[in-house]
mmCIF file of the C-alpha atoms, coordinates in Angstrom:
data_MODEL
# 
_entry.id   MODEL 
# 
loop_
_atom_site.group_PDB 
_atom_site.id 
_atom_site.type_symbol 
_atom_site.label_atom_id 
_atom_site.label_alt_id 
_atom_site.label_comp_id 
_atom_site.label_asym_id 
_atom_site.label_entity_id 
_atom_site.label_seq_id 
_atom_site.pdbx_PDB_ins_code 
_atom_site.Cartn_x 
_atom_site.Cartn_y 
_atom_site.Cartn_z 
_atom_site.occupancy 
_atom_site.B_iso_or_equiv 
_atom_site.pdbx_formal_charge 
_atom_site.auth_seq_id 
_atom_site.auth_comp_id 
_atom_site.auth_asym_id 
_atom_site.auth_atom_id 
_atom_site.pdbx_PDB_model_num 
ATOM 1  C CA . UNK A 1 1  ? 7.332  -20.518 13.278 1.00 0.00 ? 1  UNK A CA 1 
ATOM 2  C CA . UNK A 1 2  ? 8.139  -19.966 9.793  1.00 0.00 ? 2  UNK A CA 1 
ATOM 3  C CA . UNK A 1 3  ? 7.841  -22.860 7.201  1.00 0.00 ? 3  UNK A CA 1 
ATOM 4  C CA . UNK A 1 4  ? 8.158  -23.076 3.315  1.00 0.00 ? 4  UNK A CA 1 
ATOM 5  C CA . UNK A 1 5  ? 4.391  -24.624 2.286  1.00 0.00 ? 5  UNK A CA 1 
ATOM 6  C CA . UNK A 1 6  ? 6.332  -27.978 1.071  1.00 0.00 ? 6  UNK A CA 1 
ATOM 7  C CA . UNK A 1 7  ? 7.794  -28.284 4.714  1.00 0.00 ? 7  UNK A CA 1 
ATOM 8  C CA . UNK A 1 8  ? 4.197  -27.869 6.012  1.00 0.00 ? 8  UNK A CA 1 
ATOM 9  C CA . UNK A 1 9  ? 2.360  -30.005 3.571  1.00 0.00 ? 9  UNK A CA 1 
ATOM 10 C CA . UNK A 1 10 ? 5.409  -33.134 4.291  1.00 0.00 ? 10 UNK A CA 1 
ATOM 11 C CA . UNK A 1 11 ? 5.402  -32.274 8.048  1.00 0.00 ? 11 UNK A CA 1 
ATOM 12 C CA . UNK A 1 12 ? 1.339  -32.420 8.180  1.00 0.00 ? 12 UNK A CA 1 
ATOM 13 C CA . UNK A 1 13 ? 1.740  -35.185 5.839  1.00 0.00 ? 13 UNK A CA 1 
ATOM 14 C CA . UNK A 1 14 ? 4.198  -37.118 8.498  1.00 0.00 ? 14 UNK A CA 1 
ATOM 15 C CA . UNK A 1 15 ? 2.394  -36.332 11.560 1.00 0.00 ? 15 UNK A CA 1 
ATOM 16 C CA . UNK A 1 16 ? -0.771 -37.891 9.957  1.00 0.00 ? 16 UNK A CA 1 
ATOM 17 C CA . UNK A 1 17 ? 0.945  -40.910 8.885  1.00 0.00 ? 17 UNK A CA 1 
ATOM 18 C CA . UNK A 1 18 ? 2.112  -41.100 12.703 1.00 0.00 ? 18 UNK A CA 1 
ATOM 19 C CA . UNK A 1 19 ? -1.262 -40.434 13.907 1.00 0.00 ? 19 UNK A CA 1 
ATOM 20 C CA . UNK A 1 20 ? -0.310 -37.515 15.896 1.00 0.00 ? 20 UNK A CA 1 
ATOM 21 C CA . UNK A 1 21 ? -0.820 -33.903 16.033 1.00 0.00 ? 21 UNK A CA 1 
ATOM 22 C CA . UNK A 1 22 ? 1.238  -31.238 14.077 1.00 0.00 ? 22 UNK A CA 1 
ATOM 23 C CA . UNK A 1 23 ? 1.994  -29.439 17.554 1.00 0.00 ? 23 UNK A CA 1 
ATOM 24 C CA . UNK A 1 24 ? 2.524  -32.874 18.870 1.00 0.00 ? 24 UNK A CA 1 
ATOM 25 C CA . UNK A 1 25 ? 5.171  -34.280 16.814 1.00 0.00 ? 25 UNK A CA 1 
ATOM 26 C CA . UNK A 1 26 ? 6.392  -30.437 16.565 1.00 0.00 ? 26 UNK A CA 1 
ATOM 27 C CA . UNK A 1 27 ? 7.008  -30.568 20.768 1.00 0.00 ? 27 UNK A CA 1 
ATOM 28 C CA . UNK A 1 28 ? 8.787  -34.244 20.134 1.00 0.00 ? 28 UNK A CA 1 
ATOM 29 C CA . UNK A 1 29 ? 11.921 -32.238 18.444 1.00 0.00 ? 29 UNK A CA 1 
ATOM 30 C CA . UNK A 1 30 ? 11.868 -29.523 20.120 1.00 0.00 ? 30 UNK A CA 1 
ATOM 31 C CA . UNK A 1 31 ? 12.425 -31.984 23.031 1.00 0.00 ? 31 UNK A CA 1 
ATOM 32 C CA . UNK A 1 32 ? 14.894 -33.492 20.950 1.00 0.00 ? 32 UNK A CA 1 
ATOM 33 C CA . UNK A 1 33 ? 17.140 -30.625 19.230 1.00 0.00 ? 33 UNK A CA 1 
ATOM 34 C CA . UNK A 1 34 ? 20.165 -28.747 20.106 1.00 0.00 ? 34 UNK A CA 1 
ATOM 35 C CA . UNK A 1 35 ? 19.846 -25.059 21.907 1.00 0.00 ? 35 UNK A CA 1 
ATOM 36 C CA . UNK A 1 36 ? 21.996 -23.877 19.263 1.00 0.00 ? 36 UNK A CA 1 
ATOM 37 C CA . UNK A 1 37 ? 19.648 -25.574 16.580 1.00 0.00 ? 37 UNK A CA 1 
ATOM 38 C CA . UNK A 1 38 ? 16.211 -23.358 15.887 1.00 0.00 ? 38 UNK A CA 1 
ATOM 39 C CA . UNK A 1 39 ? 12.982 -25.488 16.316 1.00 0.00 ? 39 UNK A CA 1 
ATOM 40 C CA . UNK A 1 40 ? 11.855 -24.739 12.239 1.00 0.00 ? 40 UNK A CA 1 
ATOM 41 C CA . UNK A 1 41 ? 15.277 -25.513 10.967 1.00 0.00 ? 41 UNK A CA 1 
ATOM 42 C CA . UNK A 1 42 ? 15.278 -28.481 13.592 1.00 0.00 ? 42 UNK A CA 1 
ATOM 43 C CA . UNK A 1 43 ? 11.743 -29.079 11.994 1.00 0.00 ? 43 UNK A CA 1 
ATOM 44 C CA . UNK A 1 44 ? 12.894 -29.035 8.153  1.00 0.00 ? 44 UNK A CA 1 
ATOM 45 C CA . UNK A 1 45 ? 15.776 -31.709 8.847  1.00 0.00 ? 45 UNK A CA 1 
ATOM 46 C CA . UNK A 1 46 ? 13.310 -34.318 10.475 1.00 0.00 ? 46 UNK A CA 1 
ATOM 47 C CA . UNK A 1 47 ? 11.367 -33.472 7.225  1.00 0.00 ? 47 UNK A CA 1 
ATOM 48 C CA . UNK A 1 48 ? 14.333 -34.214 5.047  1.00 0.00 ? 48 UNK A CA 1 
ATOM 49 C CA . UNK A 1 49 ? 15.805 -37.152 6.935  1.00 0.00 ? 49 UNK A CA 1 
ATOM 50 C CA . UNK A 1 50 ? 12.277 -39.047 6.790  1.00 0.00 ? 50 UNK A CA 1 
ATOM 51 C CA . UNK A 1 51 ? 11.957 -38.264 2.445  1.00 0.00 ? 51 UNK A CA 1 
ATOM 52 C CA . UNK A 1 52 ? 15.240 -39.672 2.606  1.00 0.00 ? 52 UNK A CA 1 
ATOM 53 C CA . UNK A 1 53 ? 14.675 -42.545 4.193  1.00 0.00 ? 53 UNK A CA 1 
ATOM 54 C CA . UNK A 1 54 ? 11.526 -43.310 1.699  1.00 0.00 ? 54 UNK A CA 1 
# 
């Protein structure tokens, strides 16, 4: 899966703060997203939605 390094960095950065694994919280939206929705794009909104919320 393809990621810019800021999506990394804020997604490791997340999954820390949750205690969890990248691959972890990584299988939690791909649970969670659309079949028509790609897992990194699916990825860089739950990134964007949680800075938002800060």
């Amino acid at each position: 899966m393809s990621l810019e390094p800021e999506f990394w960095d804020a997604f490791r950065k997340i999954a820390a703060e949750e205690g969890k694994p990248i691959n972890v919280l990584a299988a939690e939206i791909d649970v969670a997203r659309g079949a028509d929705v790609g897992l990194a794009s699916a990825i860089r909104v739950f990134v964007l939605r949680r800075v938002m919320e800060r």
